[in-house]
C-alpha positions in Angstrom: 0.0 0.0 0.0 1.7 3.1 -1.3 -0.5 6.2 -0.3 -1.0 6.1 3.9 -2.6 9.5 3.9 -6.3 10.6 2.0 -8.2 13.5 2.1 -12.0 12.7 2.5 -15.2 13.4 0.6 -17.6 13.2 3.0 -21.4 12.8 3.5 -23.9 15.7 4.4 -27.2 15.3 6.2 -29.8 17.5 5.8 -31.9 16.7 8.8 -34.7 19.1 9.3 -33.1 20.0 12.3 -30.3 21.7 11.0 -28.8 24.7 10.5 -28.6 26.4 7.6 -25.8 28.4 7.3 -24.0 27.6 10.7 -21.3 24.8 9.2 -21.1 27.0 5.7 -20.3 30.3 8.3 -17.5 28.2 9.8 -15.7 26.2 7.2 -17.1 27.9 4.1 -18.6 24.6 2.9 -20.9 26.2 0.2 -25.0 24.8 0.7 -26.0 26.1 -2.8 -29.8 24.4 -1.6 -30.4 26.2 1.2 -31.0 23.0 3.5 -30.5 22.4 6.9 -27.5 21.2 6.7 -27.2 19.1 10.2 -24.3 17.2 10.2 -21.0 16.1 8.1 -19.9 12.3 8.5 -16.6 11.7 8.5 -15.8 7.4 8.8 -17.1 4.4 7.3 -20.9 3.7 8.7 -23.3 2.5 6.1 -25.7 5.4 6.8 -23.2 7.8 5.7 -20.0 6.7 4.3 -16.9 8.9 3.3 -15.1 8.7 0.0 -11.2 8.3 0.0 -9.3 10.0 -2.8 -6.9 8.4 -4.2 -4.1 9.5 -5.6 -4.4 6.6 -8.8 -8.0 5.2 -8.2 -9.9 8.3 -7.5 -12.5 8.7 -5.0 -12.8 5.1 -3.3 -15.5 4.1 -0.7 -13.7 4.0 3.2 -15.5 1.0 4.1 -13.6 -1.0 0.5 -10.1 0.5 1.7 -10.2 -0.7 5.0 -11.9 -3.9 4.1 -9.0 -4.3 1.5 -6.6 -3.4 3.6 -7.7 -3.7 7.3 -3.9 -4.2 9.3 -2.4 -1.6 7.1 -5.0 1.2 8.0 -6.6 -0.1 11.2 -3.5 -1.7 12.9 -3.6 -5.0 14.0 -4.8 -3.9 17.5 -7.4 -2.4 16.4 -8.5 -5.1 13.8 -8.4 -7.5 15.9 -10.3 -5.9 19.1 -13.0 -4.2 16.0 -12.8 -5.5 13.0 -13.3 -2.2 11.2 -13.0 1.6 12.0 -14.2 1.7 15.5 -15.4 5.9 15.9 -17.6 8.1 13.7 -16.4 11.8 13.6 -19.1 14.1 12.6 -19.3 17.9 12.5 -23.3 18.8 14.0 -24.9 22.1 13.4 -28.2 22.6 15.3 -30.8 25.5 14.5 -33.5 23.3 16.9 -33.5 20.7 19.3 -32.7 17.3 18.7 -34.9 14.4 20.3 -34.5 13.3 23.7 -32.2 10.3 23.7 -30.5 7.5 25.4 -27.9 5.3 23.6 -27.9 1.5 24.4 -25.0 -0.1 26.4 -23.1 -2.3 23.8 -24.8 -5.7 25.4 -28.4 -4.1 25.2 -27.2 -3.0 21.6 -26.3 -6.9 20.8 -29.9 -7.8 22.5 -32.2 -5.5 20.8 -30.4 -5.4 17.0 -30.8 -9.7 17.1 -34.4 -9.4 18.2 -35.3 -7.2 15.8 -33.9 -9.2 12.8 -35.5 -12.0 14.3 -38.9 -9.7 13.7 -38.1 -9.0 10.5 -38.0 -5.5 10.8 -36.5 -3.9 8.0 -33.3 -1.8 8.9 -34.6 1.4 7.4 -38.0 0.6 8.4 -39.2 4.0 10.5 -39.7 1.6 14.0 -36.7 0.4 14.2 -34.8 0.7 17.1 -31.3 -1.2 16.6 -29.3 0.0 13.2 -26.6 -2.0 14.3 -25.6 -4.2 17.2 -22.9 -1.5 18.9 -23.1 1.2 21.6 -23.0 4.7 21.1 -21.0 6.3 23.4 -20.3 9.7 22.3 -18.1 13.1 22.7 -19.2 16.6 21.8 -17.0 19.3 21.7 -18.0 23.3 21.2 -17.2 25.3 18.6 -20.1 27.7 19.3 -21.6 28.3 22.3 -23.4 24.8 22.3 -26.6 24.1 24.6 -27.9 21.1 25.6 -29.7 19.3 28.6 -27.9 15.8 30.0 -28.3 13.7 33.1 -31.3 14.2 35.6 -30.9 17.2 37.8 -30.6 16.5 41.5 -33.8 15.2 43.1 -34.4 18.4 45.3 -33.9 20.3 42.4 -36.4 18.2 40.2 -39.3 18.9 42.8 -38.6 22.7 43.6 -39.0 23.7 39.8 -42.4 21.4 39.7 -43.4 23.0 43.1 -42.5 26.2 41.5 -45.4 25.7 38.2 -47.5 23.9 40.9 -49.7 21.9 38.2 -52.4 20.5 39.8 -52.2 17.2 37.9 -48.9 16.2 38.7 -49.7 17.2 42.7 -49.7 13.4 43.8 -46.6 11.9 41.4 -44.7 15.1 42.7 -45.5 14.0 46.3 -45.0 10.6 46.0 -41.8 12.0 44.5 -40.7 14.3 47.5 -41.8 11.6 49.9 -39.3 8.8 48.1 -36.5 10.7 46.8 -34.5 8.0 45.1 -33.8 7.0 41.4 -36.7 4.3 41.3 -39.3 7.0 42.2 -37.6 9.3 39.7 -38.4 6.5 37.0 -41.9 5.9 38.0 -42.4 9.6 37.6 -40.3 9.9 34.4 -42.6 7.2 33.0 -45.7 8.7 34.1 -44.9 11.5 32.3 -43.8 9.5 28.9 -46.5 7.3 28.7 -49.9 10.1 29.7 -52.8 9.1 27.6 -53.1 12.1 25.0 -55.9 13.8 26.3 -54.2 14.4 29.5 -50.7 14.8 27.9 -52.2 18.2 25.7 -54.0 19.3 29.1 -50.6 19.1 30.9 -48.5 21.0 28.2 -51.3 23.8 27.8 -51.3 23.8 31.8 -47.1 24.3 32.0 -47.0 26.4 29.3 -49.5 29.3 30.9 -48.2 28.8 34.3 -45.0 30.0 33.1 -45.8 32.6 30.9 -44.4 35.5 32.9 -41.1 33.3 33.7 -38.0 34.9 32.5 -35.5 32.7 34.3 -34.0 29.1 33.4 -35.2 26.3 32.9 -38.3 27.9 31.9 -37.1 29.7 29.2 -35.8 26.6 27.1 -39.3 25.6 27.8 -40.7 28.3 25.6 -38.2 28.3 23.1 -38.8 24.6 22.8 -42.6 25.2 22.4 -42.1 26.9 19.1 -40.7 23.5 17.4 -42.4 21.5 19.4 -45.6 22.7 21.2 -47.8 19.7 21.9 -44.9 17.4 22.5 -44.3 15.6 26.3 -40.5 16.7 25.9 -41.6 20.4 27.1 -41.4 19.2 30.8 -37.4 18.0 30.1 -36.1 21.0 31.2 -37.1 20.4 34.7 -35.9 17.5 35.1 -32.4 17.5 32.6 -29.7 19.6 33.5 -29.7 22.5 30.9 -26.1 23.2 30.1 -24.6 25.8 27.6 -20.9 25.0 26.7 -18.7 27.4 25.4 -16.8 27.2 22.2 -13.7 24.5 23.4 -15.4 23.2 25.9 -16.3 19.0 25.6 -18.9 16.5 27.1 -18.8 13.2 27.1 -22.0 10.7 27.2 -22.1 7.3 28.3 -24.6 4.6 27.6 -27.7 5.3 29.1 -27.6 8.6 29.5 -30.7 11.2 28.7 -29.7 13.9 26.5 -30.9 16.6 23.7 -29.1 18.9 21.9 -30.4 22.2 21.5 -28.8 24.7 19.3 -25.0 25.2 18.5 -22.8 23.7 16.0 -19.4 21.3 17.4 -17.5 18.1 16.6 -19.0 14.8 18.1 -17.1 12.0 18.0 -18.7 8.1 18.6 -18.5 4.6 18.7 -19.5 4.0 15.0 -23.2 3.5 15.7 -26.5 4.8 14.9 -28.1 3.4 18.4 -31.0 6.0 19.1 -33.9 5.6 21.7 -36.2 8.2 21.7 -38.6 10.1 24.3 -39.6 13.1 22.6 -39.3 16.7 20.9 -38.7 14.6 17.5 -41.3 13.6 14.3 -39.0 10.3 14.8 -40.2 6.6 16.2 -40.7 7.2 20.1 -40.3 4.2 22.4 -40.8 5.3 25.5 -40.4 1.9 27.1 -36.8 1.1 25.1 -35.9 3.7 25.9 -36.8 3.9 30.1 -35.9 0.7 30.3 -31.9 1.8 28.6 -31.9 4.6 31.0 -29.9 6.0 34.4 -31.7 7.8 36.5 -28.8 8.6 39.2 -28.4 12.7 39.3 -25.9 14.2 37.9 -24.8 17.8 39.1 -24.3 20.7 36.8 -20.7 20.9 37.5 -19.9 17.3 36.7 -20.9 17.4 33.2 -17.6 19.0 31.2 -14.9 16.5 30.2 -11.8 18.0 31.9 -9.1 18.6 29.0 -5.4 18.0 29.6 -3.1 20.6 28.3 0.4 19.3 27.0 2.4 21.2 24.8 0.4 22.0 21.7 -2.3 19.2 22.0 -5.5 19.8 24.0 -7.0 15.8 25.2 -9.9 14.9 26.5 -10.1 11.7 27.9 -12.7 9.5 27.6 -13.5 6.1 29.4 -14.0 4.0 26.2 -11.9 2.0 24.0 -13.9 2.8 20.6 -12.4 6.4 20.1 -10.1 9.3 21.4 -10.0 13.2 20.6 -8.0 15.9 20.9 -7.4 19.6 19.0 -3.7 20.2 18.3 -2.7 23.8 17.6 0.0 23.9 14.1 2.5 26.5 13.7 5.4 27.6 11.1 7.2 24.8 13.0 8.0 21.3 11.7 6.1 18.9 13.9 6.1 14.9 14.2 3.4 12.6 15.4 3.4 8.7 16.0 0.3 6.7 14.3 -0.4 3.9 16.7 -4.2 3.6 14.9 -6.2 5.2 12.1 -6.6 8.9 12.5 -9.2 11.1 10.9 -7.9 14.7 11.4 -10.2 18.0 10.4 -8.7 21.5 9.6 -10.4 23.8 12.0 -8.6 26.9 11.3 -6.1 27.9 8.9 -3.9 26.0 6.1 -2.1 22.7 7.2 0.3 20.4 5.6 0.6 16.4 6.7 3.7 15.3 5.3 5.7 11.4 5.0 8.7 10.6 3.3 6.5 9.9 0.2 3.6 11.8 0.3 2.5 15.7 1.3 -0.6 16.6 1.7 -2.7 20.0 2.4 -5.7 21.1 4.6 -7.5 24.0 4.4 -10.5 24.9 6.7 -13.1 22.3 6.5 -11.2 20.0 4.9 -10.6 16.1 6.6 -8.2 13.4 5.8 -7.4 9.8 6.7 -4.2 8.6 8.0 -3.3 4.8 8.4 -2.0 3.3 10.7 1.0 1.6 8.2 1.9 5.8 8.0 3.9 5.0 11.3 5.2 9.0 11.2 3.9 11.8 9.9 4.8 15.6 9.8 2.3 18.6 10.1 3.1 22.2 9.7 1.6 25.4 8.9 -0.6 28.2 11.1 -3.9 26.4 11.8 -5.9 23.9 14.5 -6.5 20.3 13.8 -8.9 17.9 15.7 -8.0 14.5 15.5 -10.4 11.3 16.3 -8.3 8.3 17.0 -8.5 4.9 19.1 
């Protein structure tokens, strides 16, 4: 294998979430169709995979050049522990919220892909659960001022902003709440809410909505702004019980299985196991299964100041680590400066900011804003030079 190093062509999505203009404002990545234009997949999953160009062959499919050569790009650590590329590295760009969510754990992932086969339900079909038997865990990193909502606020916390709106409906499941305050009551309640016969569901949401009409304070005001997109929908009352978060451009999070999770508005780099593992509860047009998805779900609080992934600073590299074997991330800063850096697995590096060069004995290649490129494993050393910020996605 004579080329190590491609730059990638890789796949848009134009979910209806999306921004419009928030990626194209950021890497001047031209969206000539004026579509939300949600996220860019950089990797090999079937859903969306990237093109590899090269040098003699033109643009070729990742998932062929890693099947073709799987210890030459992978590494024979990596091939043997995951057979294939084992992250997803996506750039998302969010003008409205995404659905609630939890991600499987990679044995409920096994579980629910094989019984759905065993159904017979297609893998495209719209009630699907399961795309693929892996978990999901995922990192997302700011390069906007990103907001979300993650983990279930502290218990106290969850019953003084209810207590606050004081809906007469949810009087006894708030008590029964405040007189039990542990993680099994804060299911029962959770599910209460997910799983209200319609009737009552629309009564609730027109109920919260008035009572905090004069509210001008958090949560309540991602309440209202969630109402525009979604005004009739049981993810309203999330707020109160999600911690609402707003990173700031640099800042990371990282989400394990199991976690609940939206996010909101912002554009950033996630990086994943490569999965498309999505259970749903709401503030989506999507498949909801409320039951999947309780049932995949940790309901232990989480406070606000143990959400961020703590970065560690060495040198020129920024790393945040993550407790996961399927991926690793960092941002390196480039100068004028001739810089060298061991491959000890597949890399997928994006240009931030700025003009880079990645450079072997054999081969030199440049990225400018925007652009992405694959580095095997078989690449051993590489150089990198020029005024600019790379993040790389690694394992």
């Amino acid at each position: 294998m004579n080329q190590t190093i491609w730059k990638l062509d890789n796949t848009i999505k134009h979910y209806d979430w999306g921004s419009i203009d928030g990626i194209t404002n950021l890497f001047a990545i031209p969206n000539p169709t004026s579509e939300p234009m949600a996220e860019i997949w950089m990797g090999m999953h079937p859903l969306g995979c990237s093109l590899a160009i090269d040098e003699k062959l033109g643009k070729i499919r990742l998932d062929k050049l890693i099947k073709d050569n799987p210890q030459q790009i992978l590494g024979n650590k990596t091939f043997q522990h995951f057979g294939s590329l084992p992250f997803l590295f996506k750039i998302l760009s969010a003008n409205k919220a995404l659905s609630i969510q939890v991600h499987p754990t990679l044995e409920n992932a096994k579980i629910g892909f094989a019984k759905e086969n065993q159904l017979d339900i297609a893998s495209d079909a719209p009630n699907r659960n399961y795309k693929d038997p892996n978990h999901k865990p995922e990192l997302i990193y700011a390069l906007t001022p990103f907001k979300a909502m993650r983990s279930f606020r502290a218990i106290d916390e969850i019953i003084m902003l209810f207590e606050k709106i004081a809906l007469s409906d949810l009087t006894i499941p708030i008590s029964q709440l405040k007189n039990n305050r542990h993680p099994d009551q804060l299911k029962h309640f959770f599910e209460y809410l997910l799983t209200l016969p319609t009737q009552t569901k629309t009564a609730l949401i027109k109920q919260l909505l008035m009572k905090i009409s004069t509210f001008n304070d958090e949560p309540y005001l991602t309440i209202k702004t969630l109402a525009k997109d979604y005004p009739d929908d049981i993810g309203l009352f999330m707020p109160l019980l999600l911690n609402v978060i707003e990173l700031k451009p640099g800042q990371a999070m990282f989400l394990s299985a199991k976690t609940p999770h939206a996010y909101l508005s912002g554009t950033g780099l996630e990086v994943m196991a490569n999965s498309d593992n999505v259970l749903r509860a709401g503030l989506t047009h999507k498949y909801i299964d409320s039951l999947e998805l309780i049932n995949n779900t940790n309901f232990e609080s989480m406070a606000l100041d143990q959400l961020l992934t703590k970065p560690v600073i060495k040198d020129n590299k920024i790393d945040f680590p993550v407790p996961v074997d399927d991926f690793k991330f960092e941002i390196i800063k480039s100068d004028q400066n001739l810089h060298c850096e061991k491959v000890d697995s597949a890399q997928i590096v994006l240009c931030l900011d700025g003009e880079i060069t990645l450079s072997t004995e054999s081969q030199s290649l440049t990225l400018h804003k925007g652009e992405s490129a694959l580095i095997a494993y078989q690449t051993d050393v590489y150089h990198y030079q020029g005024l600019g910020v790379l993040a790389k996605a690694f394992d």
